[in-house]
N, CA, C and O atoms as a Tinker XYZ file with bonds, in Angstrom:
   504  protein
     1  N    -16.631000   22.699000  -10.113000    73     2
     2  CA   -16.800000   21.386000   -9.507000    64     1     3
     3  C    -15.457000   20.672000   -9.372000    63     2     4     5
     4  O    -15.094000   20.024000   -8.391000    81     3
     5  N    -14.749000   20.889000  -10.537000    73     3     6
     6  CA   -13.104000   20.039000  -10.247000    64     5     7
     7  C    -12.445000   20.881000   -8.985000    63     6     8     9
     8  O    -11.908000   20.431000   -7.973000    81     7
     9  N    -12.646000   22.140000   -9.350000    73     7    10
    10  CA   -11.569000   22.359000   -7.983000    64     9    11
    11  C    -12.390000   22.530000   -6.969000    63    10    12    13
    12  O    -11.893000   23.391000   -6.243000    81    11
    13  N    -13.560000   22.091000   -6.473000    73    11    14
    14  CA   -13.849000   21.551000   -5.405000    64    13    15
    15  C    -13.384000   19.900000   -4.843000    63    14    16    17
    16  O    -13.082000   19.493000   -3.721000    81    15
    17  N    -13.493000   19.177000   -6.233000    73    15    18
    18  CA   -12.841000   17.757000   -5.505000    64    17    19
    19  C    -11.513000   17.742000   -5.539000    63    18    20    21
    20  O    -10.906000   16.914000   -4.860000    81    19
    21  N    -10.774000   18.754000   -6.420000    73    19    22
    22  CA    -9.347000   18.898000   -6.372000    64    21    23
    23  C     -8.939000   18.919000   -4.675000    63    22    24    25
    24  O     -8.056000   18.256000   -4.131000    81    23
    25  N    -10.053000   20.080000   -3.931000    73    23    26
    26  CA    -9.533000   20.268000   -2.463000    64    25    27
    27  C    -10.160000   19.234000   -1.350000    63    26    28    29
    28  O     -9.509000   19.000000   -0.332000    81    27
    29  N    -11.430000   18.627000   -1.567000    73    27    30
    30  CA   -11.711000   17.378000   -0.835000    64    29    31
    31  C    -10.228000   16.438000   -0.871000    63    30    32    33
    32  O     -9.768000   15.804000    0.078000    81    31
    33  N     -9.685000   16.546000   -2.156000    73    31    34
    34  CA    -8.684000   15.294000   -2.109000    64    33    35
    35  C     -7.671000   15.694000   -1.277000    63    34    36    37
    36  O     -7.027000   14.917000   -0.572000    81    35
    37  N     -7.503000   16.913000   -1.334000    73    35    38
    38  CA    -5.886000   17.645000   -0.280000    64    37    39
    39  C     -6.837000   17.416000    0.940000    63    38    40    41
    40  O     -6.558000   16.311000    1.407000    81    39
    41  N     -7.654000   17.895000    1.513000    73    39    42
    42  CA    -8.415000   17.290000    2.792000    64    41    43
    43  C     -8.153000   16.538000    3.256000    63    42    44    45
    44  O     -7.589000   16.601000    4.348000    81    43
    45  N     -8.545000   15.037000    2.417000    73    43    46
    46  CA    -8.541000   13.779000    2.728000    64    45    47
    47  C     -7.101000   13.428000    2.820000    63    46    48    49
    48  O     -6.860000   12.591000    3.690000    81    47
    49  N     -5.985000   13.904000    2.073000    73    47    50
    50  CA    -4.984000   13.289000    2.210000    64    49    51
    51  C     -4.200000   13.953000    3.525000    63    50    52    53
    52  O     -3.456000   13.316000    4.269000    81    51
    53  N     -4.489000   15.218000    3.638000    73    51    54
    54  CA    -4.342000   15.864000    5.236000    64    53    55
    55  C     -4.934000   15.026000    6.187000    63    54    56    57
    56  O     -4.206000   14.611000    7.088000    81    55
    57  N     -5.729000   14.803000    6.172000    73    55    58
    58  CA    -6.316000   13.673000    7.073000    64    57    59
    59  C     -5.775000   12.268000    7.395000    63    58    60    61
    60  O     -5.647000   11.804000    8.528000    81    59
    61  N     -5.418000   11.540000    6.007000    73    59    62
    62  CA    -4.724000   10.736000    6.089000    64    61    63
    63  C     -3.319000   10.690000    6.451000    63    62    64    65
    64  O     -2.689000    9.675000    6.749000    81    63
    65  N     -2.826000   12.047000    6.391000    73    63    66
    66  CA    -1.441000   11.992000    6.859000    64    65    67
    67  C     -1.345000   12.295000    8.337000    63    66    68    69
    68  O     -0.403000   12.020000    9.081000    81    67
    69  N     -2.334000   12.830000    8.601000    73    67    70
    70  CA    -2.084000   13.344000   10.266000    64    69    71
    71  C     -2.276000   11.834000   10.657000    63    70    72    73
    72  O     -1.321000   11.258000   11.177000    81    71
    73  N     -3.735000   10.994000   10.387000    73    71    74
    74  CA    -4.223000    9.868000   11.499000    64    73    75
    75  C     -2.584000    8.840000   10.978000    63    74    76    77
    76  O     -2.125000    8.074000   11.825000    81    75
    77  N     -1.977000    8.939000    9.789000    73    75    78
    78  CA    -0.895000    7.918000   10.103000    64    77    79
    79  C      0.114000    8.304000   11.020000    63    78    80    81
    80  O      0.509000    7.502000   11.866000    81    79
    81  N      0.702000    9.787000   10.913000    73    79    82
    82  CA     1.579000   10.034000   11.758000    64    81    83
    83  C      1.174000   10.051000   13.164000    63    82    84    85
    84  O      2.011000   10.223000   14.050000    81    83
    85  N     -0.384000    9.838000   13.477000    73    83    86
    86  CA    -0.562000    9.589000   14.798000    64    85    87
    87  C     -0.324000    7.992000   15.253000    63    86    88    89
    88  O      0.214000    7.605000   16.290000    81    87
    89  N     -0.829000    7.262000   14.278000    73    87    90
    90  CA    -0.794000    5.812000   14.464000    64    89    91
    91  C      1.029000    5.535000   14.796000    63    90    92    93
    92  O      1.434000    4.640000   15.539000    81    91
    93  N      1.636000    6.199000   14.299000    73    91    94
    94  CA     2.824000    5.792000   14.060000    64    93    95
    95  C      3.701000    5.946000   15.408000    63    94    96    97
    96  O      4.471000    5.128000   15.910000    81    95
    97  N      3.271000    7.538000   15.937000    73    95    98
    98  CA     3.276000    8.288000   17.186000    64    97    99
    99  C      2.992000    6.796000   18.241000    63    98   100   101
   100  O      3.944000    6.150000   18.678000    81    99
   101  N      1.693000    6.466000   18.497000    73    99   102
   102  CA     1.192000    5.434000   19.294000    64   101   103
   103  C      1.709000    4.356000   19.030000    63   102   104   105
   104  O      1.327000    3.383000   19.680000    81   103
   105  N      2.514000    4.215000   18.225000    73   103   106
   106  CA     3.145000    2.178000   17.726000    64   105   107
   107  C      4.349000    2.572000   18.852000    63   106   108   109
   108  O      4.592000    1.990000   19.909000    81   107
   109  N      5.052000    3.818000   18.239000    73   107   110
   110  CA     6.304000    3.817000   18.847000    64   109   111
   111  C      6.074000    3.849000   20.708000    63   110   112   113
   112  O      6.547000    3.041000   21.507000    81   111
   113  N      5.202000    5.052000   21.007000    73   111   114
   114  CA     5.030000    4.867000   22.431000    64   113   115
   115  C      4.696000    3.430000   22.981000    63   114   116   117
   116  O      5.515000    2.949000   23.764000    81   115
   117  N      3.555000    2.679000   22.648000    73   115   118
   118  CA     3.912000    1.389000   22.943000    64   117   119
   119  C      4.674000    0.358000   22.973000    63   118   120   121
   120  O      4.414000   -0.629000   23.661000    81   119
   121  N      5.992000    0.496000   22.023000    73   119   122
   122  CA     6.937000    0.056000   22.082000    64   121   123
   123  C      7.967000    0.065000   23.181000    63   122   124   125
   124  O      8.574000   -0.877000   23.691000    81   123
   125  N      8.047000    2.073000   23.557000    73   123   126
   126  CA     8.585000    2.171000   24.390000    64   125   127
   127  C      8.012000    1.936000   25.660000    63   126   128   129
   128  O      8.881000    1.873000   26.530000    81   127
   129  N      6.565000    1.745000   26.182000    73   127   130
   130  CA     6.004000    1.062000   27.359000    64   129   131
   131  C      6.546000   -0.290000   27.341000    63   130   132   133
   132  O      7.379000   -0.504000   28.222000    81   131
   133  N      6.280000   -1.250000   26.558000    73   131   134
   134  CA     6.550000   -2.637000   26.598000    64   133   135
   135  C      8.217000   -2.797000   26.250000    63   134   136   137
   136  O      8.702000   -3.742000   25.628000    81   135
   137  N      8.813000   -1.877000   26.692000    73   135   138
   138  CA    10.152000   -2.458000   26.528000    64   137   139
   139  C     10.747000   -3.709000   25.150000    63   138   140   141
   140  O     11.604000   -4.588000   25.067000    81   139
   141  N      9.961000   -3.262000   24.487000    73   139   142
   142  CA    10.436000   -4.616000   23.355000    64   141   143
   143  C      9.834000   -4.199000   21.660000    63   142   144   145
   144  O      8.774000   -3.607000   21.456000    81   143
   145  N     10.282000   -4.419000   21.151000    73   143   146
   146  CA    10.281000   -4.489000   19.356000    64   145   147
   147  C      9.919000   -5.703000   18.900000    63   146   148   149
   148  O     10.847000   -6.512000   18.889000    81   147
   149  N      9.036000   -6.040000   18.578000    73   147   150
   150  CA     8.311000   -7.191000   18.086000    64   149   151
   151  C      8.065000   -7.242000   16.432000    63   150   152   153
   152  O      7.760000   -6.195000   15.861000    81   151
   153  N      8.230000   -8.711000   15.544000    73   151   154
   154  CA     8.065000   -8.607000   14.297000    64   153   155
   155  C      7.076000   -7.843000   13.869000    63   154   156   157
   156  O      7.269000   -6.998000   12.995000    81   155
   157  N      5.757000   -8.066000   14.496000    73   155   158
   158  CA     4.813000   -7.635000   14.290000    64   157   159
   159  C      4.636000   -5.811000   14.249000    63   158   160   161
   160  O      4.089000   -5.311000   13.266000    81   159
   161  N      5.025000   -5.128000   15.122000    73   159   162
   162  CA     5.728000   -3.955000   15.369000    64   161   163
   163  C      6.518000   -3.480000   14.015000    63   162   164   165
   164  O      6.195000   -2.455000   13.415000    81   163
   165  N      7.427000   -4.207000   13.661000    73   163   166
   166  CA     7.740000   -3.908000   12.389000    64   165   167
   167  C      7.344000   -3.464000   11.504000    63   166   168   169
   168  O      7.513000   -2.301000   11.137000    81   167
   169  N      6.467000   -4.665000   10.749000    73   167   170
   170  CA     5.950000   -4.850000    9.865000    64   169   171
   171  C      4.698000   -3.497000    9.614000    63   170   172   173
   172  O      4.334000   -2.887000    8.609000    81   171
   173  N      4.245000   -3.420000   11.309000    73   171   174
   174  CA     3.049000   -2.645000   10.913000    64   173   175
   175  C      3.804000   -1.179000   11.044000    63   174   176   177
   176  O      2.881000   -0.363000   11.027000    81   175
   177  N      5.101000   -0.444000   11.172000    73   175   178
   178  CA     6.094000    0.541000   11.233000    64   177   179
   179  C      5.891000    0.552000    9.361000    63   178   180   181
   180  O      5.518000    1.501000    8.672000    81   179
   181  N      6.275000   -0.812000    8.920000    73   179   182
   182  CA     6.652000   -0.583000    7.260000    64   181   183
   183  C      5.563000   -0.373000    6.788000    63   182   184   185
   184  O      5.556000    0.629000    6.073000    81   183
   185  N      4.465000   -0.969000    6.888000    73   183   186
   186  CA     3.046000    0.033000    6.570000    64   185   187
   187  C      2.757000    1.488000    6.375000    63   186   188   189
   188  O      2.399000    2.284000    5.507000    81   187
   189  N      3.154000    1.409000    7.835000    73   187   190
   190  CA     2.807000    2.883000    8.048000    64   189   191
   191  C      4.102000    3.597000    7.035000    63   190   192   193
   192  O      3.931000    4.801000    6.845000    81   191
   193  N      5.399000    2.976000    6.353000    73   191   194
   194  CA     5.723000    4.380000    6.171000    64   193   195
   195  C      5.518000    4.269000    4.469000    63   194   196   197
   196  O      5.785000    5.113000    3.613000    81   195
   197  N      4.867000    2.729000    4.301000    73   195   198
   198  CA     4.362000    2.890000    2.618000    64   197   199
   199  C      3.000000    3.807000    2.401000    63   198   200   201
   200  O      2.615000    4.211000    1.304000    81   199
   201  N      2.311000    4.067000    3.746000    73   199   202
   202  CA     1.664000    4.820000    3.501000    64   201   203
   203  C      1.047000    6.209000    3.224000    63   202   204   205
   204  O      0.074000    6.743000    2.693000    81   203
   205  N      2.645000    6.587000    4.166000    73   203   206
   206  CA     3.373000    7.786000    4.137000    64   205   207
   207  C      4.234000    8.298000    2.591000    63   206   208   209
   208  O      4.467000    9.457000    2.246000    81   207
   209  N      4.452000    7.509000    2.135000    73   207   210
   210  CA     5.154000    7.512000    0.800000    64   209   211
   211  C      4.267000    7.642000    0.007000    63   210   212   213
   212  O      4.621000    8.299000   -0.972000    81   211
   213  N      2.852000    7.176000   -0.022000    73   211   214
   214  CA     1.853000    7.453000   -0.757000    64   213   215
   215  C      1.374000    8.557000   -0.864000    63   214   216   217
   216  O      1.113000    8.964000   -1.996000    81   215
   217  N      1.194000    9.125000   -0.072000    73   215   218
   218  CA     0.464000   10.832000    0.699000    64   217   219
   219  C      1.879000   11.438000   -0.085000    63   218   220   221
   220  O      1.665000   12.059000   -1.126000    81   219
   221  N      3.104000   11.310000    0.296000    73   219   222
   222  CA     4.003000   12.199000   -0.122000    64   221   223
   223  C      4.040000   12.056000   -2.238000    63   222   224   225
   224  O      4.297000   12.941000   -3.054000    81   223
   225  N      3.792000   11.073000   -2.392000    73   223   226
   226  CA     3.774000   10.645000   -4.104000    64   225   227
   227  C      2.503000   11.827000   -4.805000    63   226   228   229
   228  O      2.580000   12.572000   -5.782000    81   227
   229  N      1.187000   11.544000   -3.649000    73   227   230
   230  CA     0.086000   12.842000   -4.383000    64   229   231
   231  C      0.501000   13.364000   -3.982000    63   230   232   233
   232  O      1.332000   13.315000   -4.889000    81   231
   233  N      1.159000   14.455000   -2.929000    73   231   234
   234  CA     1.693000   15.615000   -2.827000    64   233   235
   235  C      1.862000   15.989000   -3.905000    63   234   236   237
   236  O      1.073000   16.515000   -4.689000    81   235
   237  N      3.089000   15.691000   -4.019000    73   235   238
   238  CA     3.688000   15.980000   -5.301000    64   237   239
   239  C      3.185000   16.261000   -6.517000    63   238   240   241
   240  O      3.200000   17.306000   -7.167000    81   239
   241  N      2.530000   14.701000   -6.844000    73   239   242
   242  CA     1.799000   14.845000   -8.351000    64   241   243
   243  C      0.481000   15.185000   -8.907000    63   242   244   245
   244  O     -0.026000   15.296000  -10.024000    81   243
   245  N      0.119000   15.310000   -7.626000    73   243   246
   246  CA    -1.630000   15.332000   -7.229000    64   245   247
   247  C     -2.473000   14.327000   -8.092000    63   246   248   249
   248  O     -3.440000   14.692000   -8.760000    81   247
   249  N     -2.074000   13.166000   -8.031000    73   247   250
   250  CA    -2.245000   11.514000   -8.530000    64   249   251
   251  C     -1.542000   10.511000   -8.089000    63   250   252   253
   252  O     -0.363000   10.760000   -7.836000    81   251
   253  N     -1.946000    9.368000   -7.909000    73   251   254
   254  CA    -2.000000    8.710000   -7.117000    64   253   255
   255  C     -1.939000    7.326000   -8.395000    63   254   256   257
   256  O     -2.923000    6.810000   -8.926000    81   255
   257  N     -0.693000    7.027000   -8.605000    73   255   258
   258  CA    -1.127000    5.645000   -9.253000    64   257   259
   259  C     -1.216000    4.399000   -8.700000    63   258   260   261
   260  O     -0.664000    3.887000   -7.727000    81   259
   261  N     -2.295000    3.864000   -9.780000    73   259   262
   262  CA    -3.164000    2.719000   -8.875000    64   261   263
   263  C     -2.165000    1.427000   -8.083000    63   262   264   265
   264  O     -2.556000    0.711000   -7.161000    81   263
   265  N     -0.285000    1.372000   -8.987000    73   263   266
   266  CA     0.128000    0.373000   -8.096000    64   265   267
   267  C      0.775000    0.557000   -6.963000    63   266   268   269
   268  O      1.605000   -0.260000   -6.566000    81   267
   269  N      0.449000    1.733000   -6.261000    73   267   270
   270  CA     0.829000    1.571000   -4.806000    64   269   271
   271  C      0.105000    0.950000   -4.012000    63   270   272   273
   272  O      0.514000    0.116000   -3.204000    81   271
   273  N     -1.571000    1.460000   -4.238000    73   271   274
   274  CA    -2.531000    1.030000   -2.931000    64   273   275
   275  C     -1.955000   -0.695000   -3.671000    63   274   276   277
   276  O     -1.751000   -1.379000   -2.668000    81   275
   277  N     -1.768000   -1.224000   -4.436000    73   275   278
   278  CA    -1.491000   -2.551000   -4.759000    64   277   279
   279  C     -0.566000   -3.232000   -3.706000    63   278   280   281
   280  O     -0.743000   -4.132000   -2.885000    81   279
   281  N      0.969000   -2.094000   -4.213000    73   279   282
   282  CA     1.779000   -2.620000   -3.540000    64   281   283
   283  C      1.375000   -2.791000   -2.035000    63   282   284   285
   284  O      1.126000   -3.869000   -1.494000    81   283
   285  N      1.353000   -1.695000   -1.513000    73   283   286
   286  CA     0.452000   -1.963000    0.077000    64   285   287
   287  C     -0.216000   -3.039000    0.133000    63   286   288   289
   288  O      0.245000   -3.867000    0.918000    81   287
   289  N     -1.281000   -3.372000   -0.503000    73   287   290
   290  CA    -1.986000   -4.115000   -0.044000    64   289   291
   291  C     -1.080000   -5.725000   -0.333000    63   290   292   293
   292  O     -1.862000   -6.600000    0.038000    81   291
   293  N     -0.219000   -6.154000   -0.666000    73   291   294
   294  CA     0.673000   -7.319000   -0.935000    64   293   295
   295  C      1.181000   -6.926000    0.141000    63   294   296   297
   296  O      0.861000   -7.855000    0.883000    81   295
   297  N      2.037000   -5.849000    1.084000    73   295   298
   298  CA     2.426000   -6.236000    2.028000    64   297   299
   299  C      1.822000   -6.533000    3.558000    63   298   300   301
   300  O      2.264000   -6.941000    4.632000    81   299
   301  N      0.309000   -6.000000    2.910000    73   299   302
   302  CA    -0.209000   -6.201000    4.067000    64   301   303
   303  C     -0.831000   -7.697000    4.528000    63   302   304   305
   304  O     -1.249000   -8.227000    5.558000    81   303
   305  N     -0.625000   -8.045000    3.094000    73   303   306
   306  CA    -1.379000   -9.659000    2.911000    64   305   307
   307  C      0.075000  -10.929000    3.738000    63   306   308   309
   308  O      0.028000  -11.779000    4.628000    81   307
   309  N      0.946000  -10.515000    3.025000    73   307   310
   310  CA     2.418000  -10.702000    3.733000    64   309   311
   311  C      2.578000  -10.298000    4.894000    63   310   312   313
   312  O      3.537000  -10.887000    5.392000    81   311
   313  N      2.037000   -9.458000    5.704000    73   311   314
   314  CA     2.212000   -9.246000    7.202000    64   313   315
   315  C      1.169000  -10.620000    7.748000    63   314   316   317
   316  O      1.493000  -11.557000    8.477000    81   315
   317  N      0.566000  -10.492000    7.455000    73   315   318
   318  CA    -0.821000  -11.624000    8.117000    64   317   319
   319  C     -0.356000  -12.377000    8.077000    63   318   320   321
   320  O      0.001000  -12.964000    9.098000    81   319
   321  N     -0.028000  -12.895000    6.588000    73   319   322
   322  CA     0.739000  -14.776000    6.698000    64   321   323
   323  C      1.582000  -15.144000    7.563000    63   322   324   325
   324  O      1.832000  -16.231000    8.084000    81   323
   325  N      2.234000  -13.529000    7.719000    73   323   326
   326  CA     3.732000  -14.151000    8.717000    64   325   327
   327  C      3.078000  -13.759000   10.265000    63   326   328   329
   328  O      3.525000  -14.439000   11.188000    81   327
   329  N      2.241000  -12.904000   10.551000    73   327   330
   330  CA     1.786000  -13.131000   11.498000    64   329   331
   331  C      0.794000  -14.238000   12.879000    63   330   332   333
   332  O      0.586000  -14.364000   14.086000    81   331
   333  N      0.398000  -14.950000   11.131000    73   331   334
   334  CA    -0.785000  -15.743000   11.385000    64   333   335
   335  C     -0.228000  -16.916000   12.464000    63   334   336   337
   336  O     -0.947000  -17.313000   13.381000    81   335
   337  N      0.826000  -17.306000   12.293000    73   335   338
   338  CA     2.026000  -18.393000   13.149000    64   337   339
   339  C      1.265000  -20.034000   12.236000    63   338   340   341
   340  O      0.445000  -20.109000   11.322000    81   339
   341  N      1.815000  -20.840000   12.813000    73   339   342
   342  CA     1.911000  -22.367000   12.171000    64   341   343
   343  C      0.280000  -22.683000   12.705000    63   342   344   345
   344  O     -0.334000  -23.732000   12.511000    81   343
   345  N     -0.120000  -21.712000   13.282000    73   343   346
   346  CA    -1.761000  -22.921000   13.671000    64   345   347
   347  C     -2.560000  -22.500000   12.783000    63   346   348   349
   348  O     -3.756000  -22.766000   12.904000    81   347
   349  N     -2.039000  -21.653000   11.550000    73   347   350
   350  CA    -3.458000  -21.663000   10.618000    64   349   351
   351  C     -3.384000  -22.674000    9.802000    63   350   352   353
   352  O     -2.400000  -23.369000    9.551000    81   351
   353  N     -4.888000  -22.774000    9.219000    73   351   354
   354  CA    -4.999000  -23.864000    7.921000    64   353   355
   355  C     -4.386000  -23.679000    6.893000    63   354   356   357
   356  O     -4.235000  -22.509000    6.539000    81   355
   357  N     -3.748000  -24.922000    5.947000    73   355   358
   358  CA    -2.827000  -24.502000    4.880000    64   357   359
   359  C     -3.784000  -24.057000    3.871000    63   358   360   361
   360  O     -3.223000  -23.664000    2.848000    81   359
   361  N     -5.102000  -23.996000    3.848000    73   359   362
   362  CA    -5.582000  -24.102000    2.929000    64   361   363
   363  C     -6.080000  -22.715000    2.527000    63   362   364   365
   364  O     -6.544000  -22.281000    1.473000    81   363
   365  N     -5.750000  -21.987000    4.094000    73   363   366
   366  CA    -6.196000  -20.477000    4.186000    64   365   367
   367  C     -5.142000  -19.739000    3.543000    63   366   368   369
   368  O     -5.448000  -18.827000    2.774000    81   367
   369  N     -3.666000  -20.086000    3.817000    73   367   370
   370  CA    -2.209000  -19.958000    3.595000    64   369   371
   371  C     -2.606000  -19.634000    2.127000    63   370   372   373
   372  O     -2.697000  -18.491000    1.678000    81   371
   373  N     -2.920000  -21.236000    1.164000    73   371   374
   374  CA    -3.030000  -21.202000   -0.406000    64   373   375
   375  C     -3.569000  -20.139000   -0.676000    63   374   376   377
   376  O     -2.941000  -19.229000   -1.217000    81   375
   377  N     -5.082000  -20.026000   -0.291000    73   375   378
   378  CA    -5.682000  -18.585000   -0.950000    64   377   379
   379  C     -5.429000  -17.387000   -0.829000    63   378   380   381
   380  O     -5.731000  -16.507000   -1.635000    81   379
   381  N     -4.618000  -17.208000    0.606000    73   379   382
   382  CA    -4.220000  -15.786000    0.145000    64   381   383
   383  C     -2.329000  -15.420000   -0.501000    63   382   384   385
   384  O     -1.740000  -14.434000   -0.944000    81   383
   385  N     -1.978000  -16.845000   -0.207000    73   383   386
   386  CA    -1.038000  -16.902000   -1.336000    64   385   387
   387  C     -1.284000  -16.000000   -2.785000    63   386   388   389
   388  O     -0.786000  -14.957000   -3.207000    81   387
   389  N     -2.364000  -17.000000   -3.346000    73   387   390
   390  CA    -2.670000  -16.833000   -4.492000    64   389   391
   391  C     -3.128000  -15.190000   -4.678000    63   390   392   393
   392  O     -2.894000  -14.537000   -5.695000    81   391
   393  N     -3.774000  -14.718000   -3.564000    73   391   394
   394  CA    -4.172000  -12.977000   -3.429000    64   393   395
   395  C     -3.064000  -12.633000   -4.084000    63   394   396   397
   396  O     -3.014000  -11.970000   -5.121000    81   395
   397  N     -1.983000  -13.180000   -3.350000    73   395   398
   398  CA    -0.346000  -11.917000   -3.398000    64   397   399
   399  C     -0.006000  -11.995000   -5.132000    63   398   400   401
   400  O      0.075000  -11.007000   -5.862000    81   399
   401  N      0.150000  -13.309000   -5.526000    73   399   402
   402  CA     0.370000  -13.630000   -6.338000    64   401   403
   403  C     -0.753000  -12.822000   -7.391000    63   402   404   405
   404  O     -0.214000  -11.972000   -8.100000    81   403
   405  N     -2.185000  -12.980000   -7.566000    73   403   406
   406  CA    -2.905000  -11.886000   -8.493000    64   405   407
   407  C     -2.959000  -10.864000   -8.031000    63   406   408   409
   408  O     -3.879000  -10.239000   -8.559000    81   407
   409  N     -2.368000  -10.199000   -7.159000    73   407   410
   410  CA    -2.787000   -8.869000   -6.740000    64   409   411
   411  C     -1.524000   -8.309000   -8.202000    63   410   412   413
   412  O     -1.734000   -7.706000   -9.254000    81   411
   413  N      0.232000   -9.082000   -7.344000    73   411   414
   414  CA     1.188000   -8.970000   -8.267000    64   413   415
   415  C      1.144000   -9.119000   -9.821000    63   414   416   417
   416  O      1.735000   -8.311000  -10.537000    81   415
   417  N      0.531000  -10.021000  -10.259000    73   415   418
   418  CA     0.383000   -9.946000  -11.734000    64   417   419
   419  C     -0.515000   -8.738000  -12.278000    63   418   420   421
   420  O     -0.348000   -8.336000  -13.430000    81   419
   421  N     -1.520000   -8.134000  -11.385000    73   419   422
   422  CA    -2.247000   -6.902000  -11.657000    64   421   423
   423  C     -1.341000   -5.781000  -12.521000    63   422   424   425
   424  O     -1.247000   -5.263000  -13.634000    81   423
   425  N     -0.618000   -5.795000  -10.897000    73   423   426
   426  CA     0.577000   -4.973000  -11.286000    64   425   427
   427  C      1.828000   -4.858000  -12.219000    63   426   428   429
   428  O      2.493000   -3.844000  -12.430000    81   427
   429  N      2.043000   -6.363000  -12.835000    73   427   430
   430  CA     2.463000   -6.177000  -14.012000    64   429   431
   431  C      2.025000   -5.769000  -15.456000    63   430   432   433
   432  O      2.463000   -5.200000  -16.456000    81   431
   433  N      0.682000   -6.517000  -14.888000    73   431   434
   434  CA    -0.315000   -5.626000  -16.284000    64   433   435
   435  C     -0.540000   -4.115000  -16.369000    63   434   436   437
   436  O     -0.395000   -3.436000  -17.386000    81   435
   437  N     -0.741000   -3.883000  -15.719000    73   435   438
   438  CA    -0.641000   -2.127000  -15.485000    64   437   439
   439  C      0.723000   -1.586000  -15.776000    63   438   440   441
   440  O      0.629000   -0.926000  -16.810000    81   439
   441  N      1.864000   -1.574000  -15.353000    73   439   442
   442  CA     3.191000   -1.502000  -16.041000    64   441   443
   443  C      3.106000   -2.149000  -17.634000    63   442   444   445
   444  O      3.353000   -1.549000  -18.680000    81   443
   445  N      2.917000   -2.773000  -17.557000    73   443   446
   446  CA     3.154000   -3.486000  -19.335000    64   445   447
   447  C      1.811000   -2.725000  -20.724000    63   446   448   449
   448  O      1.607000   -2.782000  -21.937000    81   447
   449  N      1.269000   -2.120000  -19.566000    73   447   450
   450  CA    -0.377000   -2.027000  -20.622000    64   449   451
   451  C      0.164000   -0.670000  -21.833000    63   450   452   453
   452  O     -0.283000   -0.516000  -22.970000    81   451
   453  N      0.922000   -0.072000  -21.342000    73   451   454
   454  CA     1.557000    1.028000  -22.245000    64   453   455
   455  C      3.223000    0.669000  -22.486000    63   454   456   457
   456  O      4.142000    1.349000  -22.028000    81   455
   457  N      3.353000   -0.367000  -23.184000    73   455   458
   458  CA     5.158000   -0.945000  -22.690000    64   457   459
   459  C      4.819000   -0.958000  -24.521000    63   458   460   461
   460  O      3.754000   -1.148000  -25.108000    81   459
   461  N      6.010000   -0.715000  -24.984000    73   459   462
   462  CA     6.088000   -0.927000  -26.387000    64   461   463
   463  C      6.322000   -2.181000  -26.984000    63   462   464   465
   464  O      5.922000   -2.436000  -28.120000    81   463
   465  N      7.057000   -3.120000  -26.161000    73   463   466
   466  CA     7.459000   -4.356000  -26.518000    64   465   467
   467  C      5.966000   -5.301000  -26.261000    63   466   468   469
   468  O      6.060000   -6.477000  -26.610000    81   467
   469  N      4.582000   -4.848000  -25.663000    73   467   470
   470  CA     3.841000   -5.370000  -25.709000    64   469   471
   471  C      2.521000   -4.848000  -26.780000    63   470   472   473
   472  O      1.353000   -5.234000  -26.736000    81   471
   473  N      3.040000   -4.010000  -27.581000    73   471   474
   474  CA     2.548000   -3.308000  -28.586000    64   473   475
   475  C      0.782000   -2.855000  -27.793000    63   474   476   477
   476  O     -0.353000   -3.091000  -28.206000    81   475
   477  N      1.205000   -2.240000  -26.717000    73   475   478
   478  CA    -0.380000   -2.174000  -26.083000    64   477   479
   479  C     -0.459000   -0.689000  -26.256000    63   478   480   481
   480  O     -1.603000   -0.278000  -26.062000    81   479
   481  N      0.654000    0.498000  -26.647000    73   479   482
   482  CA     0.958000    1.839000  -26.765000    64   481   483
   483  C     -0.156000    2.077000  -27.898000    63   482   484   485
   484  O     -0.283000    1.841000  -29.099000    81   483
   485  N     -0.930000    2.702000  -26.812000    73   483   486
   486  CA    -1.691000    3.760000  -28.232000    64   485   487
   487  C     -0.584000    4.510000  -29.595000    63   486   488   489
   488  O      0.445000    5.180000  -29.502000    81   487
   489  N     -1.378000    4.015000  -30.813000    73   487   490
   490  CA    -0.828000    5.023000  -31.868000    64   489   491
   491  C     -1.531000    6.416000  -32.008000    63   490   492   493
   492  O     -2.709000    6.775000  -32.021000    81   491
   493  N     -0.364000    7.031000  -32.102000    73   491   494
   494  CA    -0.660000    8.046000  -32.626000    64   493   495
   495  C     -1.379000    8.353000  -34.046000    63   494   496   497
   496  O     -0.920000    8.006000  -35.135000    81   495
   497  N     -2.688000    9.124000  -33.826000    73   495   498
   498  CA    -3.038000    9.299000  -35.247000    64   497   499
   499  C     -2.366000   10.371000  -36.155000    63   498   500   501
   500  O     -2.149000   11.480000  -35.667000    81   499
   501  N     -2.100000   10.165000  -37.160000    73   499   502
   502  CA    -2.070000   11.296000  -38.046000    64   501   503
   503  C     -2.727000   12.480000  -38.538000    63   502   504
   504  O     -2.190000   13.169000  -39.406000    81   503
């Protein structure tokens, strides 16, 4: 049973790597139709290649730790805000402020949860 989901997961991440390098394929051709590079264009380029960095991280380790999809998802929350332009509500602004902001403290807890200076390190038994 494990090394059946062992190979669903290489599947899925084959999968996921082809549909990004296609997405990525289609950003750029539209770029080059519309003659122009737009912030927005950017931003969704840096996506695509944190997502690419992800696929290449399980390659490797065949695990996947949990603060990337994090990190991603903070920049994707950060693409919107800056996309959103000055006519949104500030009040929409605050809350997903605050997303970035707990998504980020997640992620320090997860770094710190095995940190010695936070005495959270399992002991070893004798």
């Amino acid at each position: 049973m494990e090394k059946i989901a062992k190979n669903l997961q290489l599947i899925l991440m084959c999968i996921i790597l082809i549909s990004t390098v296609i997405a990525v394929g289609i950003e750029i051709k539209n770029m080059i139709l519309n003659q122009s590079v737009t912030l927005a264009d950017l931003l969704l380029m840096f996506l695509y290649l944190e997502v690419l960095a992800m696929v290449r991280v399980f390659w490797d380790q065949q695990s996947i730790s949990i603060t990337l999809p994090l990190l991603i998802a903070i920049t994707a929350l950060a693409r919107f805000i800056i996309l959103q332009g000055k006519e949104m509500d500030p009040s929409a602004l605050v809350y997903e402020a605050v997303a970035i902001v707990l998504i980020a403290a997640a992620i320090v807890i997860l770094r710190l949860r095995h940190s010695d200076k936070l005495g959270l390190k399992k002991k070893k038994s004798k």
